[in-house]
C-alpha positions as CSV (number, residue, x, y, z in Angstrom):
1,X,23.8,93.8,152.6
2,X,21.2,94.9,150.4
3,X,20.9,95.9,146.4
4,X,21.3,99.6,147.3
5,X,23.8,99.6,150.0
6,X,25.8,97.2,147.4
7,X,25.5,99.8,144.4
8,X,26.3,102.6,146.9
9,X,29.6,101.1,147.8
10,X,30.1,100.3,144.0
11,X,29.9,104.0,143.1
12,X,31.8,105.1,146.6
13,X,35.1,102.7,144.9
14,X,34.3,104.3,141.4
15,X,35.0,107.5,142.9
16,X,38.0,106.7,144.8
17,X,39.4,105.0,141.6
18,X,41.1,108.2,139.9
19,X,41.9,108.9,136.3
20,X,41.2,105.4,134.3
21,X,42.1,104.6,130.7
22,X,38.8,102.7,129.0
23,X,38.3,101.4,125.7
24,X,41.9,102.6,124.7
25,X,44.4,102.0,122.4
26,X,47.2,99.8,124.2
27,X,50.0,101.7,125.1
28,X,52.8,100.7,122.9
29,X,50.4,99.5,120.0
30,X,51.3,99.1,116.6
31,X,48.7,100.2,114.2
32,X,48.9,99.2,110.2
33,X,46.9,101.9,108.0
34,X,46.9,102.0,104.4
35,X,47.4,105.3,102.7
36,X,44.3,107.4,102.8
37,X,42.3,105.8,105.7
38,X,41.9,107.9,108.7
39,X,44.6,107.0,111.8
40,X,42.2,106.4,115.3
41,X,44.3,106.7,118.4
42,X,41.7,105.7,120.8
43,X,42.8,106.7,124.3
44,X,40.0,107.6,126.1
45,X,40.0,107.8,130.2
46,X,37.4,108.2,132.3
47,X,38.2,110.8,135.5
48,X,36.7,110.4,139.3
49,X,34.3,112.8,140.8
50,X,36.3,116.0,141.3
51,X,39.1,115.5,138.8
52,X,39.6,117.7,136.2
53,X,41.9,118.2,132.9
54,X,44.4,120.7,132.9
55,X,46.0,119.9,129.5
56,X,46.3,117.4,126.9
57,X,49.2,117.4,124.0
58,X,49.5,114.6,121.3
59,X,53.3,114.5,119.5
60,X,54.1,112.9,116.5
61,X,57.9,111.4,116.1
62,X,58.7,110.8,112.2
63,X,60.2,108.1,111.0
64,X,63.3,110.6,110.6
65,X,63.4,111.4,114.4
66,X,62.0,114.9,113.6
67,X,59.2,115.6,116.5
68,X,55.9,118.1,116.3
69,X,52.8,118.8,117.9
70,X,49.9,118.1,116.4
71,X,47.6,118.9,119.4
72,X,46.4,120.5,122.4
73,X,43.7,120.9,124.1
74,X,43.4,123.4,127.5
75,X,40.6,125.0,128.9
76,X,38.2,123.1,127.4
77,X,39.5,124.1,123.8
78,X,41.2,121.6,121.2
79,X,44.0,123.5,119.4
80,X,45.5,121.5,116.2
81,X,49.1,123.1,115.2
82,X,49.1,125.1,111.7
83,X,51.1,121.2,110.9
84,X,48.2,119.3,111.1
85,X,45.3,122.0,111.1
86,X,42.1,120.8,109.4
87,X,42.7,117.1,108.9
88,X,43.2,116.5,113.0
89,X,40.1,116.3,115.2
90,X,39.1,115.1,118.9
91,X,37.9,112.5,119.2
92,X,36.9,112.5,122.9
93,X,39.0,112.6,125.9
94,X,42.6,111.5,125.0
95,X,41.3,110.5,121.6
96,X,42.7,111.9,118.2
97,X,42.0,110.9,114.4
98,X,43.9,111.7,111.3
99,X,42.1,111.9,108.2
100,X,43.8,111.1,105.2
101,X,47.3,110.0,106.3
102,X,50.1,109.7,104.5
103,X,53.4,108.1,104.5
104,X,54.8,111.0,106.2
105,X,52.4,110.3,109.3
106,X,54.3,106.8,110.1
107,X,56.3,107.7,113.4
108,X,55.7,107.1,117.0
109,X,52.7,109.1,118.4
110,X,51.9,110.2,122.3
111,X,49.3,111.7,124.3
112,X,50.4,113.6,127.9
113,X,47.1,113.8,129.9
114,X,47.9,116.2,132.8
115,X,45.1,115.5,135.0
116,X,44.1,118.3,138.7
117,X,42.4,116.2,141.6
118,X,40.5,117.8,144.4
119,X,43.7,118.6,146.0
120,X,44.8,120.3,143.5
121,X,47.8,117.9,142.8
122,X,48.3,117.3,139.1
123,X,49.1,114.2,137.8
124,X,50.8,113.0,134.7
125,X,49.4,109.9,132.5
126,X,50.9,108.4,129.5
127,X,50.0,107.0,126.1
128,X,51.9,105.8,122.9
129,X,51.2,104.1,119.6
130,X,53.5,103.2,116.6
131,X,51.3,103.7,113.5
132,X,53.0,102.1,109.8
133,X,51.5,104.2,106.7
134,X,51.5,101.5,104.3
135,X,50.6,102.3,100.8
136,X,49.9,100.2,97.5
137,X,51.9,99.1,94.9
138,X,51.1,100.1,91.4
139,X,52.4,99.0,88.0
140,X,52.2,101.0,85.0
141,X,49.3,98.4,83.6
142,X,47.8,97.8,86.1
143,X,48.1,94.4,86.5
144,X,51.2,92.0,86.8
145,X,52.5,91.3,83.4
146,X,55.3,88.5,83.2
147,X,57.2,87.2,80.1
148,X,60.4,85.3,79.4
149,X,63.0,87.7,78.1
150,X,64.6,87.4,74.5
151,X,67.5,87.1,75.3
152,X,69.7,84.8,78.3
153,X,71.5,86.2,81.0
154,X,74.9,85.7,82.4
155,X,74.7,84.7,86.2
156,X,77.3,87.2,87.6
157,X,77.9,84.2,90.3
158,X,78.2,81.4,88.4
159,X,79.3,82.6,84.9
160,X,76.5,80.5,82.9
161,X,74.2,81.6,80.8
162,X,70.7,81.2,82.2
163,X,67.1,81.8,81.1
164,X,65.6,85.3,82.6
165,X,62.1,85.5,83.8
166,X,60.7,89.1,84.1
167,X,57.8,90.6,86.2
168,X,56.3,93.6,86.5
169,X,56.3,96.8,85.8
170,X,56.2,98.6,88.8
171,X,55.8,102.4,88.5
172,X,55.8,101.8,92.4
173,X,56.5,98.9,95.1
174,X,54.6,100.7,97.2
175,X,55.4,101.6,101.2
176,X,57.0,99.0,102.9
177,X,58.1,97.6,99.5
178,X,56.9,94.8,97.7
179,X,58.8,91.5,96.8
180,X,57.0,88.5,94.4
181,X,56.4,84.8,94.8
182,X,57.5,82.8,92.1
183,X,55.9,79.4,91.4
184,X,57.8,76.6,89.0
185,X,55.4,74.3,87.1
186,X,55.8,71.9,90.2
187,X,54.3,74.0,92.8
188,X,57.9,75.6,94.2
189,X,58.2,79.2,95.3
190,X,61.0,80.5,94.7
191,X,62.2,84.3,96.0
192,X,66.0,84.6,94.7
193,X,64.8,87.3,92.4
194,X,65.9,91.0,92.1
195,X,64.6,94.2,91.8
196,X,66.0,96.4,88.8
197,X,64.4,99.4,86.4
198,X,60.7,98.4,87.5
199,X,60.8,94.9,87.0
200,X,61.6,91.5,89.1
201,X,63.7,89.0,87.3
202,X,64.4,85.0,88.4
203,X,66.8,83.3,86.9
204,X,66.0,79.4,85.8
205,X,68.0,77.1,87.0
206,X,70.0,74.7,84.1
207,X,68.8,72.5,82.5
208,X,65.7,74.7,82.0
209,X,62.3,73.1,82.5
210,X,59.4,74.1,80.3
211,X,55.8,74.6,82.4
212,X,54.0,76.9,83.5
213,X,55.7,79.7,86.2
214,X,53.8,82.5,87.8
215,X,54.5,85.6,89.8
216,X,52.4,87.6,92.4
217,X,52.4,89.8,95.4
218,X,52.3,87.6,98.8
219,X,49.0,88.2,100.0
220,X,50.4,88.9,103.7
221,X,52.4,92.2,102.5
222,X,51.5,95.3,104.5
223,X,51.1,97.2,101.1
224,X,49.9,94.7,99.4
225,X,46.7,94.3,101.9
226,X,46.1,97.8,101.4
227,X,45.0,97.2,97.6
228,X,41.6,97.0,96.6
229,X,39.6,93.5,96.7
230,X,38.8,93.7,93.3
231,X,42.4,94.9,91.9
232,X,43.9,92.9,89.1
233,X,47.4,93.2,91.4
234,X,45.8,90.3,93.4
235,X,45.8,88.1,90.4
236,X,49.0,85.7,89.5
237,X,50.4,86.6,86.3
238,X,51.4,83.4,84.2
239,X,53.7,82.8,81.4
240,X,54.5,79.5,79.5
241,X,58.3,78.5,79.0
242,X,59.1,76.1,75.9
243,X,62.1,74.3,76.5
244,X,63.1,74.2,73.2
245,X,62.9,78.1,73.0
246,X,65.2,78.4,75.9
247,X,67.4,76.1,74.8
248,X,68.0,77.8,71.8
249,X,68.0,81.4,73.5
250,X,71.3,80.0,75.2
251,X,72.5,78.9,72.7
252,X,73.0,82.4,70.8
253,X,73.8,84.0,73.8
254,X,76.9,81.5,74.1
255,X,77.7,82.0,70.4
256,X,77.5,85.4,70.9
257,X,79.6,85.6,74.0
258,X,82.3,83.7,71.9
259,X,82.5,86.0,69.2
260,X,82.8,89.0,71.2
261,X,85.4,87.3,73.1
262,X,87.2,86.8,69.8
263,X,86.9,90.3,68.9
264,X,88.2,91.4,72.1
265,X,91.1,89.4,72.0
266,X,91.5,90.4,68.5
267,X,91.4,94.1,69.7
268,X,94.0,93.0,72.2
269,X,96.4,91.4,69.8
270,X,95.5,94.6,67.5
271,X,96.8,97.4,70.3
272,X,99.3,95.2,71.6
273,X,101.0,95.3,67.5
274,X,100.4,98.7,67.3
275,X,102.3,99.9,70.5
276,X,105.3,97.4,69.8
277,X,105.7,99.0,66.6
278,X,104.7,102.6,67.9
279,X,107.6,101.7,70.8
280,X,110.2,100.4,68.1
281,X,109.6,103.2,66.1
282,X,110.7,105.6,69.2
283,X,113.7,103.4,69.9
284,X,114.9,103.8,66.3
285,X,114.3,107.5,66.4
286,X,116.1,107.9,70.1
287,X,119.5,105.3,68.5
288,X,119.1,107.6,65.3
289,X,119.4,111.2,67.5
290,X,121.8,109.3,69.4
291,X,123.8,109.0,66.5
292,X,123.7,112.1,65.4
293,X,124.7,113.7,68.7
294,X,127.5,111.1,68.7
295,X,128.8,111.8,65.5
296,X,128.2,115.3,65.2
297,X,130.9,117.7,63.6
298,X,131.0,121.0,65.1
299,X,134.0,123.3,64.6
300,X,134.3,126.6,63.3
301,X,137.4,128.7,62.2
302,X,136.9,132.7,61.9
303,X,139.6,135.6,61.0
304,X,138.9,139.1,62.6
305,X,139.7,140.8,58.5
306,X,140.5,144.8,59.9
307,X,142.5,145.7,62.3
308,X,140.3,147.5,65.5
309,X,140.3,149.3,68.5
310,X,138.0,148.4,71.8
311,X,137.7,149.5,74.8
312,X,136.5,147.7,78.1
313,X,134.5,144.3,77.6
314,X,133.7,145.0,74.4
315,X,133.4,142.2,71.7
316,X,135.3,141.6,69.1
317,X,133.4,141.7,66.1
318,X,132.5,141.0,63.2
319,X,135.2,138.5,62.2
320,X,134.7,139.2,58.3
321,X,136.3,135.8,57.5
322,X,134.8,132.6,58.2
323,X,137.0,130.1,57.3
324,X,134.7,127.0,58.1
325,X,131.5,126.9,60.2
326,X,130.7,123.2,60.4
327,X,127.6,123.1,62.6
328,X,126.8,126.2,62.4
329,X,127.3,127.5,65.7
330,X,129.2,130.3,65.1
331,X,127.3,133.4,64.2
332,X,130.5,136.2,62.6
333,X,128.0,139.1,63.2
334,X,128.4,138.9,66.8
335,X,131.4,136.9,66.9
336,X,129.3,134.4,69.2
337,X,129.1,130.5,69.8
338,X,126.2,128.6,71.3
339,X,126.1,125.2,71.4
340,X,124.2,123.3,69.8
341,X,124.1,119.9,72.1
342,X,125.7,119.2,75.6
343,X,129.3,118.3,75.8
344,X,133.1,119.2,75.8
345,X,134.1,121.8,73.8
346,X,137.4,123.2,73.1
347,X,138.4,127.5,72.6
348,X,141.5,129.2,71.5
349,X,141.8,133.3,70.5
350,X,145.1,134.4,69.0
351,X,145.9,138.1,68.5
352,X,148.4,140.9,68.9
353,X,148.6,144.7,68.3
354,X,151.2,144.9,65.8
355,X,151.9,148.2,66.3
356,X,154.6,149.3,68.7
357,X,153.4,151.2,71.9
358,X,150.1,149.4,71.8
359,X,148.4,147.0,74.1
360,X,146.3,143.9,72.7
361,X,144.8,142.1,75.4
362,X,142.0,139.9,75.2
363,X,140.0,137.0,77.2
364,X,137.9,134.4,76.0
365,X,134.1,134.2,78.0
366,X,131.6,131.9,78.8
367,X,127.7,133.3,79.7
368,X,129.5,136.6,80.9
369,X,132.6,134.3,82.7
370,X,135.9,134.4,82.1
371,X,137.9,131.2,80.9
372,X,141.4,132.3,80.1
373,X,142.7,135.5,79.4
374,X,145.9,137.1,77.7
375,X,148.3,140.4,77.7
376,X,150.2,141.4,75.3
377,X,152.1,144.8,74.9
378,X,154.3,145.5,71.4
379,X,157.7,147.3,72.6
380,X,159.9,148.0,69.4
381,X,159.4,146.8,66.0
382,X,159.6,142.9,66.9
383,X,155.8,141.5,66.8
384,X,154.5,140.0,69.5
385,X,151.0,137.4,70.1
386,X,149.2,135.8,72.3
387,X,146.7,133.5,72.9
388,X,143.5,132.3,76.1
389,X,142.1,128.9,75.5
390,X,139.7,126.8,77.1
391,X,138.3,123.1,77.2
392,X,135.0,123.3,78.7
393,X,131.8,121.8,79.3
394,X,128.9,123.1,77.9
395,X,125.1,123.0,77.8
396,X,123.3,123.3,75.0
397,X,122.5,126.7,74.1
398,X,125.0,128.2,75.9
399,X,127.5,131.1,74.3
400,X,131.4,131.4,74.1
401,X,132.6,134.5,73.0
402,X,136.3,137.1,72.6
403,X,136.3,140.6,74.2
404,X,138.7,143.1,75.2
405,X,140.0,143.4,79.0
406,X,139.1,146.8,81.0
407,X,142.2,148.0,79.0
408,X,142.2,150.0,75.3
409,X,143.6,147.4,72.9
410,X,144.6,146.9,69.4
411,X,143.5,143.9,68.0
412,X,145.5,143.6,64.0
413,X,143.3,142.0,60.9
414,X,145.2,138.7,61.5
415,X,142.8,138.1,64.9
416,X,141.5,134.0,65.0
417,X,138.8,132.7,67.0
418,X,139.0,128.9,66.9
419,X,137.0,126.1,68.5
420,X,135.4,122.4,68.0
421,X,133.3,120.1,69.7
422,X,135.8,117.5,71.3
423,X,132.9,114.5,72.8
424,X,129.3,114.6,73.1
425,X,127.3,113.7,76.1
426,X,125.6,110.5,76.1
């Protein structure tokens, strides 16, 4: 076979080939761009003779899960979304570029290439990339700065004190975050550092050894590649720790430890005085009003003084002659008792009419309920009395009182309203 036949039947399989991705972007890529740069997604295909494209749309999945379109491009027109208008463009076939991405471009992207052969069948072709946004760490300098702190530090997991180393600061750890390398003065990294307001701290093992310890971003951080060559963020930061100086930091921080401890405990023994004596002063004020309720005298002794006439449920009153009032529970205006503590109480009302033809009958109430009651009708010149008592249980505050039954009575001046308190509740 000759040259041309050969070529002939080279370009007669080209055709028969179909839709080919070339010079593309491997599906499923992962692409690392640092905050600013442009993001390339090259997927470009090359189509047979008599293929054409339909339709192309590029998505972007966030980080989030939230999807958009950034793209489309149909009858021969690319068509960026109002999203990504004016920092999207095409960049040939399937291409796209990003100009100027930020973290909020990291996400999954796609391109669906809908592709119409000869046939007119339409085909559907595939394309994906994962792109990170990485961007810089920055500290408020500038540069790393690194120092050994004034004062030593409890480890929360050992309960020692121990010398603090502190890095940073970091106004930013940039995206994916940052960590540091430590180095000791003999050459050991150490990472069992933490992160806190800005700054990374390491904790020195005891006994502390003096040398030479420095701190810097590892050089195969995402964010940290992004910096530029000549930032001072590449440099280790150094500081010097004396040995005596740290022995002497932990030191004071155990003397100090001690003395708050002491005060604490002091404080301790302080409030525990304080509510012994606050809780024995409440016991001797409880046995005191115990007392008092205990031994309490409460008795009263009242004379009606005038002879007078009621009718239904009315009360007699005012007993003009208080014999004795011990307590002060009786009130003479309103002929009333209320109690002044819980407890047994005893009640007795004498009276008569003392006048013949005439009725004197009377009962003896508690809160609007009768206890005991009494009739008494004076036939002839003989004079006749009665009496209604009670013992009863009382609460505090509550009122005992003499009134005249639904009939007309006649109570003479000589009327007695007697009563005492007979035992206290406990």
């Amino acid at each position: 076979m000759g040259l041309i036949q050969f070529g002939a039947l080279l370009l007669l399989l080209g055709a028969c080939t179909g839709f080919q991705w070339v010079k593309t972007t491997d599906d499923g890529a992962q692409l690392d761009i640092c905050s600013g740069a442009p993001v390339k997604l090259q997927w470009y295909f090359n189509l047979s003779q008599g293929e054409r494209v339909k339709e192309i749309e590029w998505k972007h999945q966030a980080e989030d899960g939230d999807v958009r379109v950034v793209a489309n491009y149909i009858k021969k027109n690319f068509v960026p979304t109002a999203d990504f208008s004016g920092r999207v463009s095409h960049g040939g076939t399937g291409a796209l570029e990003l100009s100027c991405a930020t973290i909020l471009e990291s996400g999954n992207y796609t391109v669906l290439v809908k592709i119409v052969d000869v046939a007119n069948t339409v085909s559907e072709h595939h394309r994906s990339a994962t792109v990170v946004i990485n961007d810089m760490p920055k500290t408020q300098s500038g540069q790393m700065d690194v120092q050994q702190d004034r004062k030593a530090v409890r480890d929360v997991t050992t309960n020692l004190w121990r010398v603090q180393l502190t890095c940073g600061q970091f106004s930013d750890r940039g995206h994916p975050p940052v960590d540091v390398i430590w180095k000791t003065p003999d050459g050991e990294q150490l990472a069992n550092s933490n992160f806190k307001n800005g700054n990374f701290h390491l904790l020195l093992p005891n006994p502390t050894k003096g040398g030479n310890y420095s701190c810097s971003l590892p050089s195969f951080s995402p964010a940290a590649k992004c910096l530029p060559r000549d930032s001072d963020l590449r440099n280790d930061a150094t500081v010097d720790v004396d040995e005596t100086f740290a022995r002497f930091t932990l030191l004071e921080a155990h003397q100090v430890a001690m003395q708050a401890q002491m005060d604490e405990e002091a404080a301790i023994a302080g409030g525990k005085i304080s509510a012994l004596e606050s809780q024995m002063e409440n016991e001797t004020s409880a046995i005191n009003a115990r007392l008092d309720i205990t031994t309490r005298r409460v008795l009263f002794h009242a004379i009606l003084g005038n002879k007078i006439s009621l009718t239904d449920s009315e009360h007699l009153q005012p007993f003009r002659k208080v014999v004795n009032n011990e307590g002060q529970a009786f009130d003479n205006t309103n002929a009333e008792f209320t109690a002044p503590v819980d407890g047994i109480y005893f009640f007795i009302g004498s009276t008569g009419p003392k006048s013949s033809g005439k009725f004197g009958n009377m009962r003896l109430m508690k809160e609007g309920v009768v206890l005991s009651e009494t009739y008494i009708e004076q036939d002839g010149t003989y004079d006749v009395m009665g009496t209604c008592h009670a013992t009863v249980h009382l609460s505090k505050g509550q009122k005992v009182w003499l009134e005249c039954t639904p009939l007309s009575s006649t109570f003479w001046e000589g009327t007695a309203f007697t009563g005492f308190l007979v035992h206290a509740d406990n």
